[in-house]
C-alpha positions, 0 to 999 in steps of 0.5 A: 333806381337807375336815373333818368335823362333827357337822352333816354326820354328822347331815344324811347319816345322816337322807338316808341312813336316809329312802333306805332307809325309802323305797327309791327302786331297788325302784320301778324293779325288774321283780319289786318287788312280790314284794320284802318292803319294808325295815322300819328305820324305827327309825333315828331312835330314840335308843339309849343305853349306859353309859361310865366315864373312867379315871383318875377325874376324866378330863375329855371335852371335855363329856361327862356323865351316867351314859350316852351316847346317840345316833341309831342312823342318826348311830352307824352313818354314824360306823361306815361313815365310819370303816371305808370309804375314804368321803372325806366323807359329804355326796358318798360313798355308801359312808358308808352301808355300816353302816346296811346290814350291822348296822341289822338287829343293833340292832331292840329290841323295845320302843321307848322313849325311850331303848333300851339300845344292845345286839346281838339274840342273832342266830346270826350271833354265834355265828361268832367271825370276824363277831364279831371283824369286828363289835366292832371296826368299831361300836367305831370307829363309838362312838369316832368319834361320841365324838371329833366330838361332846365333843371337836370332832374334824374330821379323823379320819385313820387313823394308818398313813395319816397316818405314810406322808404324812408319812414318819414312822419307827417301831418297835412297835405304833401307835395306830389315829387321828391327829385333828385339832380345829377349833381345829387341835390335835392327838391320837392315838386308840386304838380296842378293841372285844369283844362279849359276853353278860357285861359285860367289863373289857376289862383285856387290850386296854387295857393293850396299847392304852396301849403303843400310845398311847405309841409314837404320835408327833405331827407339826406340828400342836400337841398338845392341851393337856388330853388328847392321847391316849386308848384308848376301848375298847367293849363291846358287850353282846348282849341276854340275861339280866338288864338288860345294859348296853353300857360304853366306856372312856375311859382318858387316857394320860399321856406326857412329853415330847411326841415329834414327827416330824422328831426322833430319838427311842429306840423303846421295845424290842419286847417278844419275844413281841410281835413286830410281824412275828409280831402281824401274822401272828396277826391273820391266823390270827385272821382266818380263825378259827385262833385257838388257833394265833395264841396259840400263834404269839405264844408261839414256839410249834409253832402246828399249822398242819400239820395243815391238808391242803392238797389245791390250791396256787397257783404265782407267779413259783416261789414256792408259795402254800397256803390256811388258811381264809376270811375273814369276807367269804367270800374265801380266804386264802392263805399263801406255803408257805415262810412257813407253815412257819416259822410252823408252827415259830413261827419270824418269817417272812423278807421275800420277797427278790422281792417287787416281782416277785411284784406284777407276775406277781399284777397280770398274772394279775389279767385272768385270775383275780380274785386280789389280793395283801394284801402280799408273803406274802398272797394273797386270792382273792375266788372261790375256786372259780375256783382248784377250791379246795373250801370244804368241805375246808378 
């Protein structure tokens, strides 16, 4: 695992933006002269937003000031780097993804010395789903320039990876990052993100991210002596009304003693309506726009979803799968039907007993049909009209 600085960042978001200013594949296409040019050419403008450390007298490595500011083409190559398997940005294309889906969001109509990091009042807003996908992928881009920039991370490793390496053992919520300074030290990183027209406290998901936080473990690597774990939580305004300002809150979270693998330490209790069997499918529901029935899910509640009709169901190995909806991404979502059921009852879903052989008859069918499984009750189906499902009717 190569480690990652603020130099490489900067270096790839600079080739990266000049490619796209100057796109070298249009020259080559047969109709390039009916293609309008790709204006985003204000990469390079520095874009700035406001920050607080919470408790006061919170120490950053060296962050100061009333604001951050940064590079728009530097915050995006953090963002695609963070939610994109890229393995390091000078060698990996994909590094780039988030210049291209989100640059546009970010065109300020006056460019001055420092613009205000916020999203134009676009109608893609509007969509709860991209929305949800979109805070919580350029708040792990601002946490990620945070962490590289004032607190010389080199590594930053997703914490279910870094868990799975090292056969770590847990139960309840986990923070989002495990990271790794220069100087070999390490901390654990959780990440919150919301979008919105009014500035928000983010009072809800910071309290969850500090229950996170404190359920993470560390492995051999030393702890961080001044700070080693901390929830960075981003607000992202969009630009209407009066002067608004983007925010990110940096809160340390203090916890004694330090608890690191190889030892046995008591899991805190899971809290019943936090399940992690039933959060995981809440986000689900959440995924696909079903927002109301996920809060109704997590208070063991009746959560509706037999009002859906299910006019198509799919068949693998006797076991019936329904779709509940679309993904941000346009790919349909489908639900093992007895899992539904109980969740329709607000009832905890029992793990499939067959899950290793529904793997196999997926991957088989996958030469015929472009369905992929999530895990053992999830299936997602990237051309839903290959199974005569109708988006229309869902």
């Amino acid at each position: 695992m190569q480690p990652i600085t603020p130099n490489d960042v900067n270096n790839y978001a600079q080739w990266f933006w000049q490619r796209f200013d100057d796109p070298f594949w249009i020259r080559r296409f047969p109709l390039r002269h009916a293609i309008a040019p790709l204006t985003i050419g204000f990469g390079n403008l520095v874009y700035e937003w406001d920050y607080r450390l919470i408790p006061n007298g919170t120490a950053f490595g060296a962050l100061g000031g009333q604001n951050v500011s940064v590079q728009l083409s530097r915050l995006l190559v953090e963002t695609g780097i963070a939610v994109t398997p890229a393995a390091h940005p000078l060698t990996d294309f994909r590094a780039g993804f988030a210049v291209v889906r989100y640059a546009e969001y970010f065109r300020a109509a006056q460019q001055t010395a420092a613009i205000p990091l916020l999203l134009n009042n676009d109608p893609a807003l509007r969509s709860s789903r991209f929305k949800a996908c979109m805070a919580e992928e350029l708040a792990s881009g601002i946490a990620c320039y945070l962490l590289r920039e004032f607190l010389d991370v080199v590594h930053i490793i997703d914490y279910q990876v870094w868990r799975d390496l090292n056969n770590q053992q847990m139960v309840g919520q986990r923070p989002d990052y495990y990271c790794i300074t220069s100087a070999g030290e390490a901390l654990l990183i959780e990440v919150k993100g919301s979008i919105s027209t009014r500035r928000s406290t983010m009072t809800g998901p910071r309290a969850t991210a500090r229950n996170q936080l404190n359920n993470g473990q560390f492995g051999a690597e030393p702890v961080r002596p001044n700070g080693s774990r901390y929830s960075i939580a981003s607000n992202l305004r969009v630009r209407r009304g009066a002067n608004p300002r983007s925010i990110s809150y940096i809160e340390e979270i203090v916890q004694q003693p330090v608890t690191h693998v190889g030892t046995s330490p008591s899991p805190p209790p899971v809290a019943p309506d936090r399940d992690p069997v039933l959060l995981s499918y809440a986000k689900i529901l959440r995924y696909v726009g079903l927002d109301n029935s996920a809060e109704r899910l997590l208070r063991k509640e009746p959560t509706g979803l037999d009002a859906l009709i299910f006019e198509h169901t799919e068949t693998y190995d006797n076991e019936q799968f329904s779709p509940i909806g679309f993904d941000p991404f346009g790919n349909l979502l489908m639900l093992e039907t007895t899992v539904i059921n109980d969740l329709n009852e607000g009832r905890k879903p029992k793990t499939p007993t067959n899950e290793r052989k529904i793997h196999r008859t997926l991957k088989e069918q996958a030469t015929e049909k472009p369905i992929f499984s999530l895990n053992d009750s999830i299936v997602v189906c990237p051309n839903p009209s290959l199974l005569g499902a109708d988006p229309k009717r869902l």
